[in-house]
C-alpha positions in Angstrom: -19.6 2.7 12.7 -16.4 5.2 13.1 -13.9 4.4 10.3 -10.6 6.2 9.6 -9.1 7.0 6.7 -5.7 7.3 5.9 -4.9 10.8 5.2 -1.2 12.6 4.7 0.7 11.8 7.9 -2.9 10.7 9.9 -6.3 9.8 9.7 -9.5 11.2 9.5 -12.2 10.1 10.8 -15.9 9.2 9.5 -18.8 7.7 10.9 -21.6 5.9 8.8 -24.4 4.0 10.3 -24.0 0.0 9.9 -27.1 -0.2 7.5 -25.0 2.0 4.9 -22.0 0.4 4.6 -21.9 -2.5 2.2 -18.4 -3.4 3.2 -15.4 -2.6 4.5 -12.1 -3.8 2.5 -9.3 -4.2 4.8 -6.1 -6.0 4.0 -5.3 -9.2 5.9 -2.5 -10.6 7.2 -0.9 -13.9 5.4 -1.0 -16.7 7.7 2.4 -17.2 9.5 3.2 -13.6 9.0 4.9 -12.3 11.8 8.3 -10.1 13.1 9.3 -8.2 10.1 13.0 -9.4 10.9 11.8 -12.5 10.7 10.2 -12.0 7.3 13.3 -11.3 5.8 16.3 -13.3 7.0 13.7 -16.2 6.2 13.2 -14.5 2.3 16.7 -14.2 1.9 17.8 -17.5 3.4 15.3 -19.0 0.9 15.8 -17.8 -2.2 13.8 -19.1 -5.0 15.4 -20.6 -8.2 18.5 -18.7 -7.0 22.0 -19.4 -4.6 21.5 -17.1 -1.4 22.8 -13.3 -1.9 26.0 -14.6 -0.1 27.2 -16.9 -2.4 26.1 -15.1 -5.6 28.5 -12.1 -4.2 31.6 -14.1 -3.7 34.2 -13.4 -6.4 32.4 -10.1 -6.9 34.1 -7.0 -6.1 31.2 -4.5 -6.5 27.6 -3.9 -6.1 24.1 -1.9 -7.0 21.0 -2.0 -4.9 17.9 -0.4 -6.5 15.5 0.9 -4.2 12.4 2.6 -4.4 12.1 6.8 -4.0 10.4 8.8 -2.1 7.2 8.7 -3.3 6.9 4.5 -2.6 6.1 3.1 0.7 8.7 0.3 0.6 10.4 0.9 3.6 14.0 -0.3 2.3 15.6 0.8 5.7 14.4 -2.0 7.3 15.9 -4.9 4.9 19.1 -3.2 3.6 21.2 -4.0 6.4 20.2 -7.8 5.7 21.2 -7.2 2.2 24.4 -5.4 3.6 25.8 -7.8 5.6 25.9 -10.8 3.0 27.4 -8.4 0.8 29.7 -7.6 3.0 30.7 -11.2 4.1 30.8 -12.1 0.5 33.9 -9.4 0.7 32.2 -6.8 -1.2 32.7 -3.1 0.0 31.7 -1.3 -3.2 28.3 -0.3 -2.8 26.0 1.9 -4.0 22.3 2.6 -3.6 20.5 3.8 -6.7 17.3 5.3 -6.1 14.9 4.2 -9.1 13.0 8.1 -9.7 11.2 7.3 -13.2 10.1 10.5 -14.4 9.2 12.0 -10.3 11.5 14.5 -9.0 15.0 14.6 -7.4 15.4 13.7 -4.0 17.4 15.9 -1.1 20.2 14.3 0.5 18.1 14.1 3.9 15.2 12.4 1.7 17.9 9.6 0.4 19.6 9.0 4.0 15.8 8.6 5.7 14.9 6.7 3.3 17.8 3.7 3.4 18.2 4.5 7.7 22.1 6.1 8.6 23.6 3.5 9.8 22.9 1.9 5.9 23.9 5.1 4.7 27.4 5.6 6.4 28.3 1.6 4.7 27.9 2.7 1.2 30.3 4.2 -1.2 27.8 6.7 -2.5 23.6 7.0 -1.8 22.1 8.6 -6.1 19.4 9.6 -7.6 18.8 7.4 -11.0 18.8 10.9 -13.0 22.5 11.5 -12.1 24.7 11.5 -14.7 24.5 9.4 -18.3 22.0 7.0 -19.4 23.4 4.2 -22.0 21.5 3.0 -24.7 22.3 -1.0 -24.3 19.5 -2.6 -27.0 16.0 -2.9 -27.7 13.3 -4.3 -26.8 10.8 -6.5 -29.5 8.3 -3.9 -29.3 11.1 -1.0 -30.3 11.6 0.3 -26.7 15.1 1.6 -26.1 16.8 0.5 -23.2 18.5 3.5 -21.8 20.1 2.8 -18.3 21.9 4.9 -15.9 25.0 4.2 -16.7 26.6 3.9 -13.1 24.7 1.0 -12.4 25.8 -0.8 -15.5 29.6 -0.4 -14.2 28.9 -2.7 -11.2 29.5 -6.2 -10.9 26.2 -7.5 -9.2 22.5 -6.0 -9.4 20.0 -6.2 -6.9 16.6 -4.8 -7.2 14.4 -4.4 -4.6 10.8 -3.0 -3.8 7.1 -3.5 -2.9 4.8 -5.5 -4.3 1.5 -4.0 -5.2 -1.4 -3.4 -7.8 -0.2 -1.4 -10.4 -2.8 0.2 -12.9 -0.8 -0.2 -16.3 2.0 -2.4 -15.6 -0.6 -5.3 -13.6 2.3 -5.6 -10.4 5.0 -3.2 -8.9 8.5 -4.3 -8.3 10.3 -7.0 -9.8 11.6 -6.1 -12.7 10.0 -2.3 -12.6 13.0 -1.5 -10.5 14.7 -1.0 -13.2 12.1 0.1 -15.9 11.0 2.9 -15.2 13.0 2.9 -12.2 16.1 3.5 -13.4 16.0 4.2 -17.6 15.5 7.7 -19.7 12.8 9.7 -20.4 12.9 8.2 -23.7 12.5 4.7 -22.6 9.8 5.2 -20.1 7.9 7.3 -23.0 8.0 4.0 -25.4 7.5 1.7 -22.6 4.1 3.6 -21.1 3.0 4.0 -24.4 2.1 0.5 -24.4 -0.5 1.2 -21.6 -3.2 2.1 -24.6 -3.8 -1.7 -24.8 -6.8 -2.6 -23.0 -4.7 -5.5 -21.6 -2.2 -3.5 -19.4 -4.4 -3.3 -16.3 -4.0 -4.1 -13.0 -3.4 -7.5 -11.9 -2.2 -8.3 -15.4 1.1 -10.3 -16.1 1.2 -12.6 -18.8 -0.7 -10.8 -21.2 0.0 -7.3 -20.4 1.9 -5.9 -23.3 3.4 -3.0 -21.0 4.7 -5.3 -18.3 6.0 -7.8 -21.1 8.1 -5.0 -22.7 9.6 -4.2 -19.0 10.6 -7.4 -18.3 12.5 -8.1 -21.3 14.3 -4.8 -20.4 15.0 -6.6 -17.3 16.6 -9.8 -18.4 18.8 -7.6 -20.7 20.1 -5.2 -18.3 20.6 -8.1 -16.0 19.3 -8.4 -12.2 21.9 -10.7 -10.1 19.1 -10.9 -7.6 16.0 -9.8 -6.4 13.9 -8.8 -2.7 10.6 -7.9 -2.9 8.2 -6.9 0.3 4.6 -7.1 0.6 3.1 -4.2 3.1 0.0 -4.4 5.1 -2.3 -1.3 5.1 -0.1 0.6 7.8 3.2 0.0 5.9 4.2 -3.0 7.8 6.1 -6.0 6.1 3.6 -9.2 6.3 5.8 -11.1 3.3 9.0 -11.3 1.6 10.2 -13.1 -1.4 13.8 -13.1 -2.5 16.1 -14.9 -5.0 15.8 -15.2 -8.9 14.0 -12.2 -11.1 11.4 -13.3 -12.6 10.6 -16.7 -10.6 10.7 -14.7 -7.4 8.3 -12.0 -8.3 6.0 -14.4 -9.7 5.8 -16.2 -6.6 5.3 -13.0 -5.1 2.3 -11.9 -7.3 0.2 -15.5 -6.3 1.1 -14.1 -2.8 -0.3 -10.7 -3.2 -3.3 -12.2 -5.1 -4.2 -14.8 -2.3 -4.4 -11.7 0.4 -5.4 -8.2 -1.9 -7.7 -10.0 -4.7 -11.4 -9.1 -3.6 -14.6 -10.6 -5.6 -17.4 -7.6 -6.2 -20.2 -8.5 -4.4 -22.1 -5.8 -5.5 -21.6 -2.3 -6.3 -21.8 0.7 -4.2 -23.5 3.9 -4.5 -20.3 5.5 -2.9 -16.7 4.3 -2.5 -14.7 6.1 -0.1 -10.6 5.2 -0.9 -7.6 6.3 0.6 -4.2 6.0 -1.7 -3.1 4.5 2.3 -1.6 7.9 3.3 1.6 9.6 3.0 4.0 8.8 0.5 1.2 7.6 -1.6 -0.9 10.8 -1.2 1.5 13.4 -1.7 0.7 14.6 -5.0 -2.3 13.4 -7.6 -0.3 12.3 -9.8 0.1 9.8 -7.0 -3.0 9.1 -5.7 -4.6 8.7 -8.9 -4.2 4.8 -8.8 -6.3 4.5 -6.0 -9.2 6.0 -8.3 -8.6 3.6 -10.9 -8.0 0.4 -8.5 -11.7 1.4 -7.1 -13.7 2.1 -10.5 -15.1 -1.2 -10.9 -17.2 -1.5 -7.8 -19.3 2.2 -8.2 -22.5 2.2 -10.5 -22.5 3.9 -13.2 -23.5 7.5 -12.3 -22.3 6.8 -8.6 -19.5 8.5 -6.5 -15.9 8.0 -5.3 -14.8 10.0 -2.5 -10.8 10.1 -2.5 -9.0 11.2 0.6 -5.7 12.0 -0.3 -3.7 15.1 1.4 -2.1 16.2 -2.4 0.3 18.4 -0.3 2.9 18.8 -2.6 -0.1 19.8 -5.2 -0.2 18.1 -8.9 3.5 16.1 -8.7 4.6 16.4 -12.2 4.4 19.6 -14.7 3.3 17.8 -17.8 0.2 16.1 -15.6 -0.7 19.4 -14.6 -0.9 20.6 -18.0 -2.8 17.8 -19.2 -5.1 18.2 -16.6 -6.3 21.5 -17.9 -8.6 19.6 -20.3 -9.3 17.1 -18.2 -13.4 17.5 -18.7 -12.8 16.9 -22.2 -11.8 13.2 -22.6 -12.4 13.0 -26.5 -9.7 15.8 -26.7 -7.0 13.9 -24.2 -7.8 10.2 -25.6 -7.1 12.0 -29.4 -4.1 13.6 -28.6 -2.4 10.7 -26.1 -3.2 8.4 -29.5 -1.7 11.0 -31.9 1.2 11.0 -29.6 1.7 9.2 -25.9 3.2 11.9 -23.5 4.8 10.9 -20.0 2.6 12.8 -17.4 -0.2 13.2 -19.8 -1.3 9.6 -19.6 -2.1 9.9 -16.2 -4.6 12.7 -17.2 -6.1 10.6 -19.4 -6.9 7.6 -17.3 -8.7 10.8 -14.5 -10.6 12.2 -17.7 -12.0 8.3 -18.6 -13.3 8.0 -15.3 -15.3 11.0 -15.0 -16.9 10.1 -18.0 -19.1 8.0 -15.6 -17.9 8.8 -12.0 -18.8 11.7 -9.8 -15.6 12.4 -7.9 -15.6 14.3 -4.8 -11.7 15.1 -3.9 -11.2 15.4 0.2 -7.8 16.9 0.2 -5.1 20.5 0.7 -6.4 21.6 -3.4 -8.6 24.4 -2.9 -12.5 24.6 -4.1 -11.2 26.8 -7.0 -8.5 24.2 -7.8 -10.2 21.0 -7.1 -12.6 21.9 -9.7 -10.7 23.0 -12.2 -9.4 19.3 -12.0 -12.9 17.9 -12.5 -13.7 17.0 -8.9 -15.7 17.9 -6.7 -14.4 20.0 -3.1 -15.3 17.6 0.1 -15.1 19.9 2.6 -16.3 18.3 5.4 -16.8 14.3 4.7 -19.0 13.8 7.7 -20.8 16.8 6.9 -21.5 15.6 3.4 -22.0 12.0 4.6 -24.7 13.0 6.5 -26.4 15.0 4.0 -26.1 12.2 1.2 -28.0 9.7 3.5 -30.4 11.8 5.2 -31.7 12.3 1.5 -31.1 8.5 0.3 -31.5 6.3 3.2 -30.5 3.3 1.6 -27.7 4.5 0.3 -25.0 1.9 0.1 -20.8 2.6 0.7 -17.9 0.8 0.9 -15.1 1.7 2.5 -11.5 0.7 0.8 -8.9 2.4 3.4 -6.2 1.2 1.7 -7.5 1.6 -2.6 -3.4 1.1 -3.4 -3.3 -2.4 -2.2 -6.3 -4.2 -3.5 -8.3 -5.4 -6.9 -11.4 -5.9 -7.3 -12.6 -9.0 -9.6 -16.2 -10.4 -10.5 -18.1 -12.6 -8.4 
């Protein structure tokens, strides 16, 4: 059977006979999803436990809109004008668009106009990076965790947070309530707030529970979101759901949603997975495509194989990462010194370095074979190539196939 892969801007392409392949793990449509358009006048003229945008704006005179950066797939060009225009009937004509960065890097002004489309971009006051200008320290969380915001956002009237809902490895979801922690706080509060991901509860698909993702959402209800519009992509970037209205009743409706079509039961494990972060922006750099390796571990054996297809064109993706990553075959050494002290960057080389404790994996991707080992993988230079090989020597070999290992969990039978 021919499969492609998602891969930078493309595909590749493999082909594995029919006997091999144990599954294939393809998102699905919701039923009812349809036009995209659709999708979200419906979201917003249905807000849950919240007025519509519209009347929530009156009285105000202006606005923030967090959106995701450059290295997300949400593709906020394609709801803002919605937003926009309700904002705009509400009388409200000082806008801004925050980008939410985290810790990644700054953005060109090209990068920020493609992002929200120009005709969004010519209809608000300003278009920022969240690292512009002064954070301010407004409280603490329970747990300690200093809630640093950039400061321009707390000088506007009404907050909206937007995003894409999606597995997250340490915080259990994306979006909600993570547009604004670690989207748009300090160094400092992202550093307490990720240190939190050492508890073996802050794992993917985790809400209630998760320490990490409890700590963010109190930062949320004390910096404030006025509203909140939340998209759910298929595998090719495409919007198949939409919730809207009050933070956190709307992103919890949002989570069932994402469950109901991304939560898959382990049938039985694979002597190979080959995953895909889904392509470009998600495999730009490794610090990136690393959560498709840790959304995939639980359905290799022990001693198997992930293949991970990711183009890594702009290389590692964050200079503390890449210096973590130097030790990366010595896990005792990383898990030490992440416990002795947590370090932004260098949590993320500590979750690759757990892995390969028990996982071979083979890195298809722009690093070089000098490179790619050095981070502990193993060069896939040609995957049919390879593929061939592997079964030619174990016929019974079984694989699955997860194009899109962003999007989905895996959970027991």
């Amino acid at each position: 059977m021919k499969i492609e892969i998602p891969y930078g801007h493309g595909h590749t392409a493999i082909d594995i006979p029919d006997h091999n392949i144990l599954e294939i793990v393809r998102t699905e449509k919701p039923p009812g999803s349809g036009e995209e358009q659709k999708i979200i006048r419906d979201a917003l003229k249905n807000p849950i436990a919240s007025k519509p945008l519209l009347e929530l704006a009156r009285g105000k005179e202006s606005a923030a809109i967090l959106v995701s950066d450059v290295t997300r797939p949400c593709p906020s060009y394609k709801f803002l004008s919605f937003i926009l225009d309700d904002l705009e009937a509400a009388g409200i004509m000082d806008i801004i668009i925050v980008f939410g960065l985290g810790i990644h890097r700054g953005q060109t002004d090209e990068e920020r106009r493609k992002l929200v489309g120009e005709n969004v971009a010519g209809r608000v006051k300003r278009l920022l990076d969240s690292n512009e200008g002064e954070f301010e320290l407004i409280g603490h969380t329970k747990a300690g965790t200093p809630i640093e915001i950039c400061r321009e956002v707390l000088t506007r009237d009404l907050l909206i947070a937007t995003g894409n809902l999606e597995y997250h490895y340490f915080a259990g979801y994306s979006a909600g309530a993570k547009a604004v922690v670690p989207g748009i706080c300090s160094r400092k509060t992202i550093r307490a707030n990720h240190s939190l991901m050492l508890d073996d509860r802050a794992v993917a698909g985790s809400y209630a529970d998760n320490p990490l993702r409890q700590d963010l959402e109190e930062a949320g209800r004390v910096v404030g979101i006025d509203f909140l519009f939340n998209v759910i992509l298929d595998d090719k970037k495409k919007i198949i759901s939409a919730v809207a209205g009050r933070n956190n009743e709307a992103h919890l409706k949002g989570m069932a949603l994402y469950d109901a079509m991304f939560k898959r039961a382990i049938r039985a494990k694979a002597d190979i997975v080959i995953t895909s972060p889904g392509g470009h922006p998600k495999d730009m750099n490794l610090y990136q495509s690393q959560k498709a390796l840790d959304n995939v571990k639980e359905i290799v054996n022990d001693g198997g194989e992930i293949i991970l297809v990711a183009s890594c064109e702009e290389g590692y993706g964050e200079k503390t990462f890449e210096e973590w990553m130097a030790d990366v075959k010595d896990y005792e050494k990383l898990h030490k010194k992440i416990r002795e002290e947590f370090v932004l960057g260098g949590h993320k080389a500590v979750a690759i370095s757990r892995l390969l404790v028990k996982t071979r994996v083979l890195l298809y991707s722009c690093y070089s074979k000098e490179e790619t080992e050095r981070l502990g993988f193993v060069k896939a230079g040609s995957l049919q190539s390879y593929l061939n090989g592997r079964i030619a020597a174990s016929p019974g070999l079984k694989i699955v196939v997860v194009p899109g290992g962003n999007f989905v969990q895996f959970r027991g039978s």
